[in-house]
BATI-837165 format. One record per residue (C-alpha): chain; x, y, z. Coordinates in pm, whole numbers, plus 50000, padded with zeros to 5 digits. Example, Ala and Ser with C-alpha at 12.3 -4.5 7.8 and 13.67 -1.06 7.14 Angstrom:
% BATI-837165
+------+-------+-------+-------+
: unit :  east : north :    up :
+------+-------+-------+-------+
:    A : 51230 : 49550 : 50780 :
:    A : 51367 : 49894 : 50714 :
+------+-------+-------+-------+
This chain:
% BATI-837165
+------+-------+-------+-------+
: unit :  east : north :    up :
+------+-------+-------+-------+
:    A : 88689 : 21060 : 41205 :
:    A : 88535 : 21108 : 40885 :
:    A : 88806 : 21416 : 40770 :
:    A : 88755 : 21763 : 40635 :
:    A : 88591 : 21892 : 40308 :
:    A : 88708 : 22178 : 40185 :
:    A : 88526 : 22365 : 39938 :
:    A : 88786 : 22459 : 39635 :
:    A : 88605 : 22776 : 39423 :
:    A : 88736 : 22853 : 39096 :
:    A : 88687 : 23097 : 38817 :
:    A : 88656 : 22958 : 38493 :
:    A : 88923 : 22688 : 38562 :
:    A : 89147 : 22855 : 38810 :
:    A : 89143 : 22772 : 39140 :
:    A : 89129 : 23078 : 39421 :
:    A : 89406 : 23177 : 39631 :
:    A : 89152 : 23062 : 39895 :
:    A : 89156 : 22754 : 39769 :
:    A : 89503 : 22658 : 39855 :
:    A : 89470 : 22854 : 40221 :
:    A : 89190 : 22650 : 40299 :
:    A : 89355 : 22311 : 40173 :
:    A : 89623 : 22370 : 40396 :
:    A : 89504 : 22474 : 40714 :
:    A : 89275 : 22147 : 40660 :
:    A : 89567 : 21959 : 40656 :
:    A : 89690 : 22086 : 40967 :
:    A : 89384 : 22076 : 41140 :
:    A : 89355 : 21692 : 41013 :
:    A : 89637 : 21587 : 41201 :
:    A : 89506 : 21686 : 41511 :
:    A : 89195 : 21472 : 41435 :
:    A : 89402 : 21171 : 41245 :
:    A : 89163 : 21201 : 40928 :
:    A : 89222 : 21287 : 40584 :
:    A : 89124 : 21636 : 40408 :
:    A : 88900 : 21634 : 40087 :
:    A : 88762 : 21885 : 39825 :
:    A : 88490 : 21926 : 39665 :
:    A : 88479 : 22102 : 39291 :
:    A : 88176 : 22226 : 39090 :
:    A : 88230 : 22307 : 38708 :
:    A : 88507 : 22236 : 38497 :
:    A : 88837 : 22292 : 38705 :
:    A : 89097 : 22030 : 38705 :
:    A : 89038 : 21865 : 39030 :
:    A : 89303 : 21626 : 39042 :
:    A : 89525 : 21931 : 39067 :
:    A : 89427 : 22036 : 39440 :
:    A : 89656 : 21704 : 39576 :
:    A : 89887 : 21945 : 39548 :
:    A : 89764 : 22119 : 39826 :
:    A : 89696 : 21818 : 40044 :
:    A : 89357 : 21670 : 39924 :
:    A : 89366 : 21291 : 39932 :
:    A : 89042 : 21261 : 39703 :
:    A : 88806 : 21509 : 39530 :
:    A : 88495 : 21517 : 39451 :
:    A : 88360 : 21665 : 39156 :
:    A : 87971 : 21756 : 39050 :
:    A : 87934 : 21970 : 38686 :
:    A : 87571 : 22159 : 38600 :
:    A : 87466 : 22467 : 38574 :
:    A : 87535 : 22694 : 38857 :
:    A : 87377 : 22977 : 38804 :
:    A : 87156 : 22961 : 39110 :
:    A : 87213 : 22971 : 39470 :
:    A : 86955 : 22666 : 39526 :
:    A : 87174 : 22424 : 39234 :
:    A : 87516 : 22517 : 39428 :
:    A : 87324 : 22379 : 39761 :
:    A : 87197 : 22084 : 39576 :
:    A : 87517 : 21973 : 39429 :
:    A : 87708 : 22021 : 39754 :
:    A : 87447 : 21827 : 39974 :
:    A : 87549 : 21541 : 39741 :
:    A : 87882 : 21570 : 39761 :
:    A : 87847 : 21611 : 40145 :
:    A : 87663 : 21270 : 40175 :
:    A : 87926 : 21099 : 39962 :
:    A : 88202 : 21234 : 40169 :
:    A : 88048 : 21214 : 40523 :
:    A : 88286 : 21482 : 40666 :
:    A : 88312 : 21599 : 41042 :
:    A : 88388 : 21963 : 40928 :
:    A : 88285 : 22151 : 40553 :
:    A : 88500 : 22487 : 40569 :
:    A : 88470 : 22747 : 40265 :
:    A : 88570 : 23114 : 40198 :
:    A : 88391 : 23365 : 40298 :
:    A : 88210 : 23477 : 39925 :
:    A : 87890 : 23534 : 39820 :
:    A : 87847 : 23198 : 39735 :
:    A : 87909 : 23014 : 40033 :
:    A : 87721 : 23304 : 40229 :
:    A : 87420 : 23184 : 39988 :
:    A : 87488 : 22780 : 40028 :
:    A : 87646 : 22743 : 40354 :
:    A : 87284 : 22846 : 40561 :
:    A : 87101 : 22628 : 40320 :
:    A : 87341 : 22330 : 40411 :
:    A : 87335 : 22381 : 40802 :
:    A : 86969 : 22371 : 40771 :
:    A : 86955 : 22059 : 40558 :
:    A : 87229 : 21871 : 40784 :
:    A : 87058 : 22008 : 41122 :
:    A : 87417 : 22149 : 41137 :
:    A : 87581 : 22426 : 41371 :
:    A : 87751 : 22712 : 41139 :
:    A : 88000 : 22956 : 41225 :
:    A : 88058 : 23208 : 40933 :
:    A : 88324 : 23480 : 40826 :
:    A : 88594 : 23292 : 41060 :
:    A : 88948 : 23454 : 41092 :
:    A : 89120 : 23160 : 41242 :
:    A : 88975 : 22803 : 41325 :
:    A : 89135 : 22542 : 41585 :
:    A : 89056 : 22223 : 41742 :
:    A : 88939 : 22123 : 42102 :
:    A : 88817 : 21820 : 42254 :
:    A : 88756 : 21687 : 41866 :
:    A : 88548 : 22015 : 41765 :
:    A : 88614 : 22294 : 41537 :
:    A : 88608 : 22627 : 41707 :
:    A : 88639 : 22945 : 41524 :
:    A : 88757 : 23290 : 41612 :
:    A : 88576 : 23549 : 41460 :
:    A : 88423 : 23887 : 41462 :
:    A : 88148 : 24018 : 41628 :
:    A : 88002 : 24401 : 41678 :
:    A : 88098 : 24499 : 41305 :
:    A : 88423 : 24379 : 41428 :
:    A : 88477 : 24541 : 41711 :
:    A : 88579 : 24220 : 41933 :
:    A : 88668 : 23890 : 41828 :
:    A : 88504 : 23585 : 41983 :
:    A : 88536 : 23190 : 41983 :
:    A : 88236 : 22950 : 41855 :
:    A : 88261 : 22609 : 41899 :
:    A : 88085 : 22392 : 41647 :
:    A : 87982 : 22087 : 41788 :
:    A : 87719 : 21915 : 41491 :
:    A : 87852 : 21667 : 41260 :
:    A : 87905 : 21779 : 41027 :
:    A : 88048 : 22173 : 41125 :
:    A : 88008 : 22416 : 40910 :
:    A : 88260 : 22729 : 40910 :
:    A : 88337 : 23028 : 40616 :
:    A : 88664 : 23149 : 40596 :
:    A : 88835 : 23509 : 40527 :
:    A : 89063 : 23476 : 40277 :
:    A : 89437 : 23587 : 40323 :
:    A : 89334 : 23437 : 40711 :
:    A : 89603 : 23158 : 40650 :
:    A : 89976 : 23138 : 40434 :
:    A : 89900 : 22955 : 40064 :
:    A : 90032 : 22641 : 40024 :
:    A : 90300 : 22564 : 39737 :
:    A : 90158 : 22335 : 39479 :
:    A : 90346 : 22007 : 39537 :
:    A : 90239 : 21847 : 39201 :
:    A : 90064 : 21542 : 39308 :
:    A : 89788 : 21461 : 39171 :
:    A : 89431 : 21340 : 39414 :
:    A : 89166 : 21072 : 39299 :
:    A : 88861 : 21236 : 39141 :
:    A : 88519 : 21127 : 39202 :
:    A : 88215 : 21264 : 39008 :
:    A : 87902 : 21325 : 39214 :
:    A : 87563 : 21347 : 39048 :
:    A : 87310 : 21530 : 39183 :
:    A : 86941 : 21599 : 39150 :
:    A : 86894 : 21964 : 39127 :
:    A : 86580 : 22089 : 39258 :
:    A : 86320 : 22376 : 39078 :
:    A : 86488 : 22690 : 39178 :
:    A : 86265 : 22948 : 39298 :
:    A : 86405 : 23252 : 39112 :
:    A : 86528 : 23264 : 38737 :
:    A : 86853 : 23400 : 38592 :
:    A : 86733 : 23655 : 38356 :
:    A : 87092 : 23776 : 38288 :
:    A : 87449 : 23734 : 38355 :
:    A : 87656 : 24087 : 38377 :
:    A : 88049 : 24074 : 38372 :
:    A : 88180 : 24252 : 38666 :
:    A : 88253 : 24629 : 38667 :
:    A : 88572 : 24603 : 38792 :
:    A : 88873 : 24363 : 38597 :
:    A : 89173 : 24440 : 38856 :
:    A : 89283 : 24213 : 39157 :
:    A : 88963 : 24083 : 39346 :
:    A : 88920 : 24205 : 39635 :
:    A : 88798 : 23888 : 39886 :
:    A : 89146 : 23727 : 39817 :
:    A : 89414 : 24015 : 39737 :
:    A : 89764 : 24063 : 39936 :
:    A : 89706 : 24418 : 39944 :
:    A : 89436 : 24661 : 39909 :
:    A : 89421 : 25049 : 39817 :
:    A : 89109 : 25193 : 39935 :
:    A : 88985 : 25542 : 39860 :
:    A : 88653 : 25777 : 40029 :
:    A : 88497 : 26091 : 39958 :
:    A : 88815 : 26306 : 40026 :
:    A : 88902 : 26223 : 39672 :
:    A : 88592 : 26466 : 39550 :
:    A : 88559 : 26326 : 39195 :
:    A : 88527 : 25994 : 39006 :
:    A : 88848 : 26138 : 38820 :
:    A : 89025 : 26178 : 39104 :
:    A : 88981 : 25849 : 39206 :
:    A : 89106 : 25707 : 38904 :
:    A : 89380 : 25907 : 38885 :
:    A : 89524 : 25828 : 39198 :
:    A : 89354 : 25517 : 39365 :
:    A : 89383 : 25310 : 39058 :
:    A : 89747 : 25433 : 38941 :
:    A : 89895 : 25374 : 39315 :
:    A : 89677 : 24983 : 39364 :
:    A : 89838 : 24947 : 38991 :
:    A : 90201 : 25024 : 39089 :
:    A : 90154 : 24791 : 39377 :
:    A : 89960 : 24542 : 39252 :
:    A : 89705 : 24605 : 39465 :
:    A : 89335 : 24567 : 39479 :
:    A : 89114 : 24850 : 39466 :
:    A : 88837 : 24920 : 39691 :
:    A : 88612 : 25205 : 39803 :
:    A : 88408 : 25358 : 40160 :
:    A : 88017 : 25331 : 40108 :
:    A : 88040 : 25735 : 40055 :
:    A : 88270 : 25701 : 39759 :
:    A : 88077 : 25433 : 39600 :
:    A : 87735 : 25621 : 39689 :
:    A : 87901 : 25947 : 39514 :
:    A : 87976 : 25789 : 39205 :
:    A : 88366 : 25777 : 39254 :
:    A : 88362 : 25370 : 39241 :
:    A : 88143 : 25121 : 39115 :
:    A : 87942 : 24975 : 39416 :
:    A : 88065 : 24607 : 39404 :
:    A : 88414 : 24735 : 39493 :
:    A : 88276 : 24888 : 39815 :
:    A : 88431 : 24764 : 40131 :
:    A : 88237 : 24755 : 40495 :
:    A : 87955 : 24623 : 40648 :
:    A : 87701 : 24635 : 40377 :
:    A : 87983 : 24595 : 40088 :
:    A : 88269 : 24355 : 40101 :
:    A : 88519 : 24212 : 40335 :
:    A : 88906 : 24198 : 40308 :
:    A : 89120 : 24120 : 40567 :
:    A : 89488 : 24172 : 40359 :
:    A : 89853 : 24216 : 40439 :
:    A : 89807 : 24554 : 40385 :
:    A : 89547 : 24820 : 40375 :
:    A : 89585 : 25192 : 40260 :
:    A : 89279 : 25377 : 40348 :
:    A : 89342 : 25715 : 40177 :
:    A : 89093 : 26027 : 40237 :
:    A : 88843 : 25780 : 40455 :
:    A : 88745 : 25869 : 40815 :
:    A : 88726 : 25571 : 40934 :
:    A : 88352 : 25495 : 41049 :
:    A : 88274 : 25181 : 41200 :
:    A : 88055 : 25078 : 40915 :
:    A : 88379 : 25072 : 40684 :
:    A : 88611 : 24919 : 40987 :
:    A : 88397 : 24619 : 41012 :
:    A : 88485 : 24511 : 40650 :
:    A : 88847 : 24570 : 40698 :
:    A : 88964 : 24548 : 41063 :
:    A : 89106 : 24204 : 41007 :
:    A : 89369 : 24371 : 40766 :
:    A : 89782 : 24263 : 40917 :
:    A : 89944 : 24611 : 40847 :
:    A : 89673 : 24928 : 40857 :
:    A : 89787 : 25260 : 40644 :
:    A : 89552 : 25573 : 40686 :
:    A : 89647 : 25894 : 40503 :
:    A : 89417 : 26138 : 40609 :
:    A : 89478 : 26522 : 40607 :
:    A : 89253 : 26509 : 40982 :
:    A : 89434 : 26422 : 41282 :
:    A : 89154 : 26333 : 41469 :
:    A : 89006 : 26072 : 41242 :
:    A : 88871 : 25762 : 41364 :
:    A : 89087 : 25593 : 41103 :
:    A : 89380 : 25656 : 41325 :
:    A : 89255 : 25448 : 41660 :
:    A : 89315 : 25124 : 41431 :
:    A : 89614 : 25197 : 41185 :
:    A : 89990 : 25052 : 41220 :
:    A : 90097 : 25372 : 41050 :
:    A : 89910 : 25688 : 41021 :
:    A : 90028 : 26008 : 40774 :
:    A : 89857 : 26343 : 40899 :
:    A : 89871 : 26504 : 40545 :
:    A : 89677 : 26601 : 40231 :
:    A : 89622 : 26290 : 40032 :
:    A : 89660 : 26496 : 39670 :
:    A : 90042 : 26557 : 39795 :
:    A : 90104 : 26234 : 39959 :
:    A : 89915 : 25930 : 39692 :
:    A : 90145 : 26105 : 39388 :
:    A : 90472 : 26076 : 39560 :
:    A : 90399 : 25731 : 39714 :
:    A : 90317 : 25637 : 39375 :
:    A : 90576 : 25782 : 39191 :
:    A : 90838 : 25598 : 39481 :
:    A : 90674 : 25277 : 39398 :
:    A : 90662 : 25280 : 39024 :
:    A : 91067 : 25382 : 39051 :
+------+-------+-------+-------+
């Protein structure tokens, strides 16, 4: 066996909670197979830094990765260098970008947005969602390589160990990309991203006002260090900024914990957050949809319940 590559993203040097989730279920998963677990790095990130987490060797390709079609070209290098069996990533925009590309290229089975992978007779299979998340079902990959994106929070982080991998820098011919970056915006939002955070605080229409949302979703995801995310209404009405919206045509968390506050619970909004350990809804409607899929439900109005729960948090 050839071992596992595991896709390591970063931002602007620092590796992603996903990073060290991914590293380590590789490293279980590799001692099923009897092979060794790599990574693969672009940009400037200190590489040697993931043996940490249980790569043996990493490799490394810098460039500008602006575009979709230069992410694809430097991982198809890296790919042939490492000749793994499986390629696993998280579940972000980029890999949901590269990851099709790099089936194509490799004539390669995919399974995407996975929730927990295994192995079987030698081949990856991976549970994941299906019906905006309605059921759960098991794909079995059987290409070399196999292809899978991960949730993150889907698997415990690994402790850093401090040891220290072999780096190996991968060059890379990057082909004309068909689209050009005109400009590069800074995200709206600077609190806890959503894709990897422990816990989320999410807010809908019920909270009537852009203020209100502030006021309340932001000061109780502050006091618990919490990301902060949104239902498509909320973001459509101008309480949130649209990249923090959560469901099937926004993002996808699966956390410890999820507060829904003031949302209903449509299955639009359920299949980006199903996944989620422990489900709070707080929801003044008793017969909300929310309530079919929460751990704990409170039946009360949300402008009486978020200040307390804040104000028991902060003390």
């Amino acid at each position: 066996m050839s071992g596992i590559l595991v896709i390591a993203e970063h931002d602007a040097g620092t590796f992603a909670g996903t990073a060290s989730e991914l590293l380590g279920k590789a490293t279980e998963l590799a001692a099923v197979l009897g092979a060794p677990v790599t990574a693969a790095v672009l940009g400037d990130a200190p590489a040697a830094s993931l043996g940490g987490f249980g790569a043996t060797k990493v490799y490394q390709a810098t460039g500008d990765f602006s575009s979709g079609a230069a992410v694809a070209d430097a991982l198809t290098a890296i790919i042939k260098a490492a000749d793994p069996d499986i390629v696993l990533a998280p579940a972000t925009f980029t890999s949901r970008d590269s990851f099709p590309r790099l089936a194509a290229r490799f004539d390669a089975g995919m399974a995407s947005d996975a929730m927990d992978l295994r192995i079987e007779s030698g081949n990856l299979v991976a549970r994941r969602p299906v019906y905006a998340g309605s059921i759960e079902s098991d794909t079995t990959v059987l290409s070399r390589p196999a292809f899978a994106t991960v949730r993150g929070n889907s698997f415990p982080k690994v402790e850093n160990n401090g040891s220290s991998a072999e780096v190996e820098q991968v060059s890379f011919e990057a082909t004309t990309p068909s689209t050009t970056v005109v400009e590069t915006l800074a995200p709206e939002s600077k609190g806890i991203d959503l894709g990897t955070a422990d816990k989320v605080v999410a807010g809908g229409r019920s909270l009537k006002s852009a203020e209100n949302f502030d006021s309340l979703i932001r000061t109780l995801g502050e006091a618990m260090g919490a990301g902060v995310g949104a239902s498509r209404a909320a973001t459509d009405a101008g309480y949130a900024p649209h990249n923090e919206q959560i469901g099937q045509t926004g993002q996808t968390v699966s956390p410890n914990l999820y507060i829904a506050v003031g949302i209903s619970g449509a299955i639009q909004h359920l299949a980006g957050m199903r996944s989620s350990k422990v489900i709070v809804a707080i929801n003044k409607d008793p017969d909300a949809p929310i309530f079919e899929h929460t751990s704990y439900g409170i039946v009360a109005d949300l402008f009486e319940v978020v200040p307390e729960l804040t104000k028991a948090i902060q003390a």
